[in-house]
N, C-alpha and C positions, 0 to 999 in steps of 0.2 A: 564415397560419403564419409567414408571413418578418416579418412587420411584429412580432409577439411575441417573437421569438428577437430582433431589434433592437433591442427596449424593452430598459429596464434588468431591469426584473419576471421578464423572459420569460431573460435572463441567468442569472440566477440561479436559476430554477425549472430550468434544463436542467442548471448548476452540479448544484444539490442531486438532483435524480435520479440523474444519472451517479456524483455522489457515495456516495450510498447502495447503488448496484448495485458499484458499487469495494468499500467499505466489506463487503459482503457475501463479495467475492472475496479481501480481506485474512482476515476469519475462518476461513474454509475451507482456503487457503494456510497459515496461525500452526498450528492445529491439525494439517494434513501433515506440517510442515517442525519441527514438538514432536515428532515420531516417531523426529525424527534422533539425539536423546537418551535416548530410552525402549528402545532396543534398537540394542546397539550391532554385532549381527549386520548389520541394514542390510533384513532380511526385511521389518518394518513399514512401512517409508520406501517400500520398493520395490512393495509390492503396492499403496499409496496414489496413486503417481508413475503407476503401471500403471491404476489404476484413472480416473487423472484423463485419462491419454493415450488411452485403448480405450474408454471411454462414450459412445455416440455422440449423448448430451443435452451433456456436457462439448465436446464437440468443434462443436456448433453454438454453444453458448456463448462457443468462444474466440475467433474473430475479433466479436464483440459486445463482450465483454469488451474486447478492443485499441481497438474503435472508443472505448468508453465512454474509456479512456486517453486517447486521444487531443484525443476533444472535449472533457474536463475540462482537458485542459493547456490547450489553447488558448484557450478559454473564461474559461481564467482570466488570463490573459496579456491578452486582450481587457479584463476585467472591471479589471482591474488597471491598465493604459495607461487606459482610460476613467475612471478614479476620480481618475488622479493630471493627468490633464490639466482634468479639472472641477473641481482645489481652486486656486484661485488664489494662495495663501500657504502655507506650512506650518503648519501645527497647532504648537501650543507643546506641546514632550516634558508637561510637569505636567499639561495637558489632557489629553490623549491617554492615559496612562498610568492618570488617574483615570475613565477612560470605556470604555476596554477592556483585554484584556488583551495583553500582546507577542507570541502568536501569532495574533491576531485582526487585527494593527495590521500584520502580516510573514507573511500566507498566500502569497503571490506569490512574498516570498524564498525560505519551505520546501519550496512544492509546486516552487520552478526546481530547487531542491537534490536534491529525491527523483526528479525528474528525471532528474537527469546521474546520480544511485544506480542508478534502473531500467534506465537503458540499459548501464551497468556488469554490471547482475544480467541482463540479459536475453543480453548476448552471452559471458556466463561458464559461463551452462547452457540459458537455451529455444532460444538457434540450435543449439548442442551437439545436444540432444536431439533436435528438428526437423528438424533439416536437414545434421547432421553423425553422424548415428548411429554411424556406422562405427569411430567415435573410441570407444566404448564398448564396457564387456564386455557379456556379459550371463550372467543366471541362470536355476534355476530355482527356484521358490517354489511350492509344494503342488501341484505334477505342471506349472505353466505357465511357461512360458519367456517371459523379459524381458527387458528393456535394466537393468542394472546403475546404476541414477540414484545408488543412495549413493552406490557409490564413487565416480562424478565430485563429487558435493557435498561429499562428508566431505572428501574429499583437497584438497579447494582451501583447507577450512577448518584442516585437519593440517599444511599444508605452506607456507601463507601468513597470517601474521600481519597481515600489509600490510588483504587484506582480510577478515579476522576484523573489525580496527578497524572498517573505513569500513564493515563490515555494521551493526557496532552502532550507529555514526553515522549509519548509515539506519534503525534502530528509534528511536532516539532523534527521529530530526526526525520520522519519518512519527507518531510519538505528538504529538511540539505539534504536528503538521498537525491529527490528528482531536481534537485536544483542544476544537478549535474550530468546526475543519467535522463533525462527527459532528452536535451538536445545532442549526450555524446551517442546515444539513439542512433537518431538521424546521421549523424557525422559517418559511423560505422556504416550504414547504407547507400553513403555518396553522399551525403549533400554537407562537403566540407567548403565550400567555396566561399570567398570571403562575404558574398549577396545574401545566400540564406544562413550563416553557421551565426552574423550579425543578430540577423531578426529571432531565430531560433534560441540563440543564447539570452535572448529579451522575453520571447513568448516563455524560454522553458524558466525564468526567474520567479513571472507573473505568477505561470500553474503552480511554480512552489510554495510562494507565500500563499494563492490562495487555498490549495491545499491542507498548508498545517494550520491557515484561520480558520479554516473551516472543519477541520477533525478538532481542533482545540476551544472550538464554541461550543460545542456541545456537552462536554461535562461544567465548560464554565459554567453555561445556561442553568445545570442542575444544581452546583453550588450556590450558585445567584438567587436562586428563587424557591428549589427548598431547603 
């Protein structure tokens, strides 16, 4: 098993798993956190937030989830050091640019950047919510009593422009992240054949843009309207 995760192969097959299970954690998240605009009571957002915090399938899931984070950072950090100390010269920008594209050539640089985002987003509401309850209202919503998650999210997005921006400049990068890793996934699993890597490199564009429109409407929303 260690000799596999050592090769290059086996790099990247752990890469593209953890990616794919991420990938799966982002859709689930975009469709939540589109809740914050569909009802601006805060009811929808909150029985979502409730529902993701009290299932106790979601709650095995989330330290898997952190690990899966974790080992793709680093992994690629790894994957990354290892590529640039095995090229002996630089590539010429004319090659390079006619052999891939700028976020396939700068995965390193976007996943460092969503990076420093997550940790931003992470101690802005999951410690909040985890480990700082106290700090929040709560409600009740169809006879059941909860922690009040919109109004910590909305109001950070109402009251702070600073990071309304850098949210969207985290839908923006996390899109050219999956623009590239969404389909080099799949590629790293087998399916490099000219039939699906075609359709895949199509469907994984689609998921990007809709992705960063749709993390990037959400603080618009807040700027737009209060």
């Amino acid at each position: 098993m260690s000799s596999i995760l050592t090769a290059s192969i086996g790099r990247k097959l752990l890469m593209s798993i953890t990616g794919l299970f991420l990938i799966s954690f982002i859709t689930v998240h975009l469709a939540i956190n589109l809740s914050l605009v569909l009802d601006d009571s805060g009811k929808l957002f909150n029985m979502g937030a409730n529902f993701m915090a009290t299932n106790p399938v979601i709650k095995i899931i989330e330290p898997l989830l952190g690990l899966g984070f974790l080992i793709h950072i680093l992994w690629s950090l790894n994957i990354g050091y290892q590529n640039w100390k095995a090229r002996p010269v630089r590539y010429q920008k004319t090659s390079l640019s006619k052999s891939s594209t700028w976020a396939s050539r700068n995965m390193l640089i976007l996943g460092t950047l969503l990076f420093v985002f997550l940790i931003i987003h992470v101690i802005n509401f999951f410690l909040v919510i985890k480990f700082n309850p106290h700090l929040m209202y709560t409600v009740t919503v169809n006879g059941i009593e909860m922690e009040d998650t919109y109004t910590l999210v909305a109001s950070l997005f109402k009251d702070s422009i600073a990071y309304c921006i850098l949210y969207i400049l985290g839908g923006l990068l996390l899109g050219l992240h999956l623009s590239h890793g969404f389909w080099s996934a799949f590629q790293t699993l087998g399916l490099n054949n000219k039939y699906w890597m075609k359709r895949l490199q199509v469907i994984g564009r689609i998921y990007a843009i809709l992705v960063a429109i749709g993390f990037s409407a959400i603080p618009l929303y807040f700027i737009i309207k209060f």
